[in-house]
C-alpha positions as CSV (number, residue, x, y, z in Angstrom):
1,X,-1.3,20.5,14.6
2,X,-2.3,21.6,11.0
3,X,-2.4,18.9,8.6
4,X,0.3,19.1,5.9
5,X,-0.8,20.1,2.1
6,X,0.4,18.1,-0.7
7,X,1.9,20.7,-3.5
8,X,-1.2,19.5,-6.1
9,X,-3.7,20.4,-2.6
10,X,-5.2,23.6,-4.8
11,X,-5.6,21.5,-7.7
12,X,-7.2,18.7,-5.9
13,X,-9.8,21.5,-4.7
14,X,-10.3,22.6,-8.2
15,X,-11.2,19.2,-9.4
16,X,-14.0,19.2,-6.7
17,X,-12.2,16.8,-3.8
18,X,-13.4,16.2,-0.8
19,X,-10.0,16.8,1.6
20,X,-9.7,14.9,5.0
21,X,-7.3,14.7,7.0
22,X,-4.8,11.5,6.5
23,X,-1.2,10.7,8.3
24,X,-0.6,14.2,8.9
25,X,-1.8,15.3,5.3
26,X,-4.3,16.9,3.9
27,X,-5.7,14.7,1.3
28,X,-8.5,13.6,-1.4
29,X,-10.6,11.2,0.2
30,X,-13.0,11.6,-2.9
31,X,-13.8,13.4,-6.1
32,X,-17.5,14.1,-7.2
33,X,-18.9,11.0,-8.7
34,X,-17.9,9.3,-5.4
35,X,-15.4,6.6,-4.1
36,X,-17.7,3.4,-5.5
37,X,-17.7,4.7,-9.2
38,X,-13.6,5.9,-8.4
39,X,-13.5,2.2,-7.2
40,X,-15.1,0.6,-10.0
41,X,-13.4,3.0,-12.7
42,X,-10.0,1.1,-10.9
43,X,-10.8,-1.9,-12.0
44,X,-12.4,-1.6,-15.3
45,X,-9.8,0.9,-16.8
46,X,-7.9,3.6,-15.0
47,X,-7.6,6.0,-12.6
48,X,-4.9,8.5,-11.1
49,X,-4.0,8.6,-7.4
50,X,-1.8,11.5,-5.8
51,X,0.2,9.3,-3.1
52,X,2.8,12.4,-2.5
53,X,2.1,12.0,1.7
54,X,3.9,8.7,0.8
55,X,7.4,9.6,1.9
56,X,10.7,9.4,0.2
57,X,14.4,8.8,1.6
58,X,17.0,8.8,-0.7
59,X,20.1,6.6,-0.2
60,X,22.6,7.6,-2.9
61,X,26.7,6.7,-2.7
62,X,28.5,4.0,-1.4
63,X,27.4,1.9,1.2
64,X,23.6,2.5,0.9
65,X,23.4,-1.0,0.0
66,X,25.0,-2.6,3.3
67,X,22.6,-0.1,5.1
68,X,19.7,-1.0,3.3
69,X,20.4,-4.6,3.4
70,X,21.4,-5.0,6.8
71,X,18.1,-3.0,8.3
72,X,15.3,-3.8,5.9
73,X,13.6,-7.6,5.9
74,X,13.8,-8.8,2.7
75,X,17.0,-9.7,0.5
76,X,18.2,-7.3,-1.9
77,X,20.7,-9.6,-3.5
78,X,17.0,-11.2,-4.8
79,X,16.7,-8.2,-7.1
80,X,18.9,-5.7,-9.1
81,X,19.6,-1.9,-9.8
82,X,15.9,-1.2,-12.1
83,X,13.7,-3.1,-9.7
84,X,11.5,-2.4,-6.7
85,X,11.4,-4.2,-3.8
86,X,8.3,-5.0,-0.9
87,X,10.1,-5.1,2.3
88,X,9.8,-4.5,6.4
89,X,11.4,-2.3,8.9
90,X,11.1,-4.1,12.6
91,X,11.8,-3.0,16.1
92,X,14.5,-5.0,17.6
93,X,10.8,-7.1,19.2
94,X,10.1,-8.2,16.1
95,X,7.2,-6.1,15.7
96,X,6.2,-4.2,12.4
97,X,7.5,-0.6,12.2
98,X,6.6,0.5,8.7
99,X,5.9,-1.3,5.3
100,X,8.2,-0.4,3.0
101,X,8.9,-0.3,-1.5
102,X,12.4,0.1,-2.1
103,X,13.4,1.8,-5.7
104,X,16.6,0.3,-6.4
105,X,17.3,3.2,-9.3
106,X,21.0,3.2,-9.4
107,X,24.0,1.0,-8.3
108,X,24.5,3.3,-5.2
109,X,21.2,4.8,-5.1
110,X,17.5,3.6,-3.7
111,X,14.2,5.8,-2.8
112,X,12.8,4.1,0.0
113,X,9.5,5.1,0.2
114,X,7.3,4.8,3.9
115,X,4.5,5.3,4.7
116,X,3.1,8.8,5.7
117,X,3.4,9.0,9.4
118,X,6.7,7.1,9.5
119,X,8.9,9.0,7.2
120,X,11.2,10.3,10.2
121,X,11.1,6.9,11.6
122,X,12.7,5.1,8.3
123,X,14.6,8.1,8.2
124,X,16.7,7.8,11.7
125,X,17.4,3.7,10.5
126,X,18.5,4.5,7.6
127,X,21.5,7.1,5.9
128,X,19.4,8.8,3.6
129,X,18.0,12.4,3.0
130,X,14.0,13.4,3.1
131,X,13.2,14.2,-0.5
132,X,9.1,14.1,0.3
133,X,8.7,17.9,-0.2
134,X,10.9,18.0,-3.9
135,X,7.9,15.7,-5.6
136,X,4.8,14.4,-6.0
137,X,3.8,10.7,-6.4
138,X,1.1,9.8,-8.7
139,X,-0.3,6.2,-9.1
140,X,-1.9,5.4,-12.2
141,X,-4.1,1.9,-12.0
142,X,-6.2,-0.1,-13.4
143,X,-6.2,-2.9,-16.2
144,X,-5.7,0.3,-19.1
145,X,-2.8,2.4,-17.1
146,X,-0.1,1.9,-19.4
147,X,-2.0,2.3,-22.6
148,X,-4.0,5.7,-21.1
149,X,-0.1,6.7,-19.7
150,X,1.3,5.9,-23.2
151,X,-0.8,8.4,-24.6
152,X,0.9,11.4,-22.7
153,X,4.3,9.5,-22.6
154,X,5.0,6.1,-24.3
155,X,8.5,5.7,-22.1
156,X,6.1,5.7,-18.9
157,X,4.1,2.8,-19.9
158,X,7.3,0.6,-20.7
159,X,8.1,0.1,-16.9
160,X,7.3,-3.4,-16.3
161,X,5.7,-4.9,-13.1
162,X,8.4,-4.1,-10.3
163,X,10.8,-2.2,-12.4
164,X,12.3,1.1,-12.1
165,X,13.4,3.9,-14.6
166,X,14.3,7.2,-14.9
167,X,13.4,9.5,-17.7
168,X,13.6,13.2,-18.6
169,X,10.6,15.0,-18.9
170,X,10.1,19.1,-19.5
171,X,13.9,19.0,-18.4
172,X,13.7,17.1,-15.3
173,X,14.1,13.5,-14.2
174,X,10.9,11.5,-13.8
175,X,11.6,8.4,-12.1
176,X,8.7,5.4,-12.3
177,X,8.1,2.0,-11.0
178,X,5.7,-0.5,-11.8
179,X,4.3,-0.9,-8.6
180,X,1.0,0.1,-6.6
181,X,-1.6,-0.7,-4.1
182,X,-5.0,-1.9,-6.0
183,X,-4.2,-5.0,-7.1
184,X,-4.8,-4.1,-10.7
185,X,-1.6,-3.7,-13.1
186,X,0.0,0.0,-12.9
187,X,2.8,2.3,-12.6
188,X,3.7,4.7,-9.6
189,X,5.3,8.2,-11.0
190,X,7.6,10.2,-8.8
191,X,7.4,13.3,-10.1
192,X,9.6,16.7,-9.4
193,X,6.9,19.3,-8.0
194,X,7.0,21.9,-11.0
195,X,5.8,19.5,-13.6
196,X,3.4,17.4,-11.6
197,X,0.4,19.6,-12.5
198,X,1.0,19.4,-16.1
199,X,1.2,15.8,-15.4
200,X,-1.5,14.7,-13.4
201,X,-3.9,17.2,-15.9
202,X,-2.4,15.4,-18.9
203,X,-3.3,11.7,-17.6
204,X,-6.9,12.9,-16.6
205,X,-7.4,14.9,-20.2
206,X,-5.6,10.9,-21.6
207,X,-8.8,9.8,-19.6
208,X,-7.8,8.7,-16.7
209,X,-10.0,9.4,-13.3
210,X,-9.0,10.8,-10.6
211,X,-9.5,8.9,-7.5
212,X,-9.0,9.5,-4.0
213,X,-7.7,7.8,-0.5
214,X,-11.6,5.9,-0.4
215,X,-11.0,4.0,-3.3
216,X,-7.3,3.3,-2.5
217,X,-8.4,1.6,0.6
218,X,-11.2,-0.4,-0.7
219,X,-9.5,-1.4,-3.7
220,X,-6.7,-2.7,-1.4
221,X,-8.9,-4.7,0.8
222,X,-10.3,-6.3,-2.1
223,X,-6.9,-6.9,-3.1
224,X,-6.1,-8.4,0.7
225,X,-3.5,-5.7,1.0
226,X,-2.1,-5.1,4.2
227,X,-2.8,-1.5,5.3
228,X,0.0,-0.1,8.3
229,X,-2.1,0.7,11.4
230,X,-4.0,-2.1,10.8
231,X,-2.9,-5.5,9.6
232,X,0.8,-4.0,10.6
233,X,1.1,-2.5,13.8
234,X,3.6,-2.2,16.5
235,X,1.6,-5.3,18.4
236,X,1.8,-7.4,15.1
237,X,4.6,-9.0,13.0
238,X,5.3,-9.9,9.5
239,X,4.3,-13.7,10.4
240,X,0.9,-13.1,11.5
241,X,0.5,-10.7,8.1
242,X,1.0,-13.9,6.1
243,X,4.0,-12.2,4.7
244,X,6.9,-14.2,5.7
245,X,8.3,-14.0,2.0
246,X,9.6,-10.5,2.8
247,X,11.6,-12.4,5.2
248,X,15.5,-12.3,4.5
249,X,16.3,-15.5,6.3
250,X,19.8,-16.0,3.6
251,X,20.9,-12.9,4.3
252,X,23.1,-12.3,7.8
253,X,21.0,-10.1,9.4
254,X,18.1,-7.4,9.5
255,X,16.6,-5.4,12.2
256,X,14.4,-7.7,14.3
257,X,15.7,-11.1,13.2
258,X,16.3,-13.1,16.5
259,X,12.5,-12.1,17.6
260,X,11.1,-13.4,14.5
261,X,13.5,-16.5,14.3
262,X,11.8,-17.2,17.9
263,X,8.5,-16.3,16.9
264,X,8.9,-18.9,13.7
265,X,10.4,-22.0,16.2
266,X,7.5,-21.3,19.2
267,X,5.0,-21.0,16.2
268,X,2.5,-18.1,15.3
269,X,0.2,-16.8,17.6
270,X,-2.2,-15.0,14.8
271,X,-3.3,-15.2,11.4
272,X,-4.5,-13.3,8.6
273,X,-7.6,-14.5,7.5
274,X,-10.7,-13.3,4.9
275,X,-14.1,-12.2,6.3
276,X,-17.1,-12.3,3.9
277,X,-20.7,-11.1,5.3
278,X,-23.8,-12.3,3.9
279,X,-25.4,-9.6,3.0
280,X,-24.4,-5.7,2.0
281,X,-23.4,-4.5,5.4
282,X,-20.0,-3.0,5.7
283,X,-17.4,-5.0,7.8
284,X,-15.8,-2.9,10.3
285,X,-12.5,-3.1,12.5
286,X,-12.8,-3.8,15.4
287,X,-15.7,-6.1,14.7
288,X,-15.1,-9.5,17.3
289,X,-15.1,-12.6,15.2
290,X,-17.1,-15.7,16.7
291,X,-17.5,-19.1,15.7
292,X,-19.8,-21.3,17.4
293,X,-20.5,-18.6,20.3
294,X,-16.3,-18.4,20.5
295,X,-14.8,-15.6,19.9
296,X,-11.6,-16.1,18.2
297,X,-10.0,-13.1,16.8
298,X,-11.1,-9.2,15.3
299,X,-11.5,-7.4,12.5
300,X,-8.4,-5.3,11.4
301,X,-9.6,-3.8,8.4
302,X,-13.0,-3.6,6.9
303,X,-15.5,-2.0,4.2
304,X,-18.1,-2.6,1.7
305,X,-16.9,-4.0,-1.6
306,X,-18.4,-2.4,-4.6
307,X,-17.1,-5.3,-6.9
308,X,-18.3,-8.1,-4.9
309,X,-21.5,-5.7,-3.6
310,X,-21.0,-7.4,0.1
311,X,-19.1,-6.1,3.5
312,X,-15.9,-7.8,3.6
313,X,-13.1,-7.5,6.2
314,X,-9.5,-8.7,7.3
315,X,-9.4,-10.2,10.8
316,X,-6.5,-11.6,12.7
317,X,-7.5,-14.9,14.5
318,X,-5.6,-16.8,17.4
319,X,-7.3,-20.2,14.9
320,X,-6.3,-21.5,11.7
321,X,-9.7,-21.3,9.9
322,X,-10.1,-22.9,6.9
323,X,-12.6,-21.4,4.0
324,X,-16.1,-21.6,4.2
325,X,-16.1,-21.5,8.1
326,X,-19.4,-19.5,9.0
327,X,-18.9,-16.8,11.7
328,X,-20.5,-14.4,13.3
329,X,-19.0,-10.6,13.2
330,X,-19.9,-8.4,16.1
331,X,-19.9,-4.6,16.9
332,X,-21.1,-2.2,19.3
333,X,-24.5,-5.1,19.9
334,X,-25.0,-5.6,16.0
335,X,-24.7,-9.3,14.3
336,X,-23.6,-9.8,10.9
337,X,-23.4,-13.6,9.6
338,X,-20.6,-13.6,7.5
339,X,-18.3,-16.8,6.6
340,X,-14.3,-17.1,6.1
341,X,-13.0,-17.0,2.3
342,X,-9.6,-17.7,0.8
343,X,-7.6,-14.3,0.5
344,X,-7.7,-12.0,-1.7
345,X,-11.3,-11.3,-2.2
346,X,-11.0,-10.1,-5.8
347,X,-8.5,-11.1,-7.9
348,X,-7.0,-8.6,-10.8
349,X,-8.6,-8.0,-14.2
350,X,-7.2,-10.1,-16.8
């Protein structure tokens, strides 16, 4: 099946991208100076991400809110109309189907935006329409976004952490939320399609770098981000993710519930924990975790971190292991000594 092209796929190309296939997308894996100096330019001032294979479902008029509420983990009644929301969509197992921001933009009206390969998924739980073809998503982070997106529109740049707003922009309705996937400060953009080239070549000429899918995964690894397919999976819950604050346990219901009350009584069977190696090499998933000769979990993520210039990695492990544990990461016959750390591995930039 041919990979689908995001609307700014020929500008991507002219900016000199390297395209790989992602989710069922065509996308920028990297631009030419390369994901480490993307990486770095993340978390020392700015840089532009097009997250358009991202999906959108808009829930607009009455009822969306019962719908939304009664299906998704966490509690809207914690937030209000101009705020975003992390939540979870389970199987009725308990297990993670998708990871999940919800725009709350309006009184009666939410974007709920999957991931790429589970748009239809979130789609058939919820009453909503697929919007992903109208617009593009662009995510400006880093520790300068909102004063580099001030420079092409002030209003931008006043969307605080988690909050949502609309604005009109060349004559159509921008919408943006203070949310991302670095672990730096920044703003996501949810642009209609015939203004996001104008846009996106605005925030780079404002001095913003483009960066591509390389960077957005190490710089959410550093960040301890959960990544679906990996730390969530359809074999894994919210629990074991170390994200049992997206847990609605006040509200009456949500898809799931009864597994994960039984999961919380009987106890959890896995947990998240922080892989550090000694040395350069990358961490990779998949690697088996040993301590003392045991082996006691595997990687589910893992990389080279260009800030902390070591292989780190996420692992899920059937033991409670504190910090400093040493271990031993293995793969296809290779040894890497490596240790446990507390979670995340780099923190934001003040």
């Amino acid at each position: 099946m041919t990979d689908r092209l995001p609307f700014l796929y020929d500008t991507h190309v002219e900016l000199g991208a390297k395209i790989v296939p992602f989710g069922g997308w065509a996308m920028p894996l990297q631009y030419q100076t390369g994901t480490v100096a993307e990486h770095l330019a993340c978390r020392r001032d700015a840089v532009v991400f097009d997250v358009s294979h991202l999906g959108t479902v808009r829930c607009d008029g009455p009822g969306m809110f019962d719908a939304i509420q009664a299906t998704l983990t966490n509690d809207l009644n914690k937030i209000e109309p101009g705020r975003a929301q992390y939540t979870h969509l389970l199987n009725e197992d308990g297990f993670v189907v998708d990871d999940i921001i919800v725009w709350w933009v309006g009184p009666d009206e939410f974007d709920v935006m999957p991931n790429a390969s589970n748009t239809a998924g979130v789609r058939s739980a919820l009453p909503g329409r697929d919007v992903t073809g109208e617009r593009c998503v662009l995510a400006v982070q880093g520790p300068h976004a909102r004063e580099r997106v001030a420079t092409v529109d002030e209003r931008f740049a006043s969307v605080g952490r988690f909050r949502v707003a609309r604005f009109d922009y060349r004559g159509v309705e921008v919408r943006v939320a203070g949310t991302g996937y670095t672990g730096e400060a920044g703003l996501e953009l949810s642009v209609p399609n015939e203004v996001a080239r104008e846009l996106l070549l605005a925030l780079i000429d404002a001095g913003v770098t483009p960066a591509g899918l390389g960077a957005r995964d190490t710089l959410r690894l550093e960040a301890a981000l959960p990544l679906y397919g990996h730390e969530l999976t359809l074999s894994s819950t919210t629990l074991e993710a170390g994200l049992g604050w997206v847990l609605g346990w006040d509200k009456p219901t949500f898809r799931g519930r009864a597994a994960v009350e039984a999961e919380r009584s009987r106890g959890v069977a896995r947990h998240l924990t922080g892989i550090i190696a000694d040395g350069r090499q990358p961490l990779r998933e998949g690697a088996v975790v040993f301590v003392d000769g045991t082996s006691v979990g595997e990687l589910t993520s893992g990389n080279y971190s260009p800030v902390l210039e070591r292989g780190i990695g996420l692992a899920m492990a059937h033991d409670v292991l504190e910090p400093g544990r040493p271990v031993t990461v293995e793969l296809r016959g290779r040894s890497i000594s490596a240790a446990t750390v507390a979670l995340p591995f780099v923190r934001k930039a003040s």
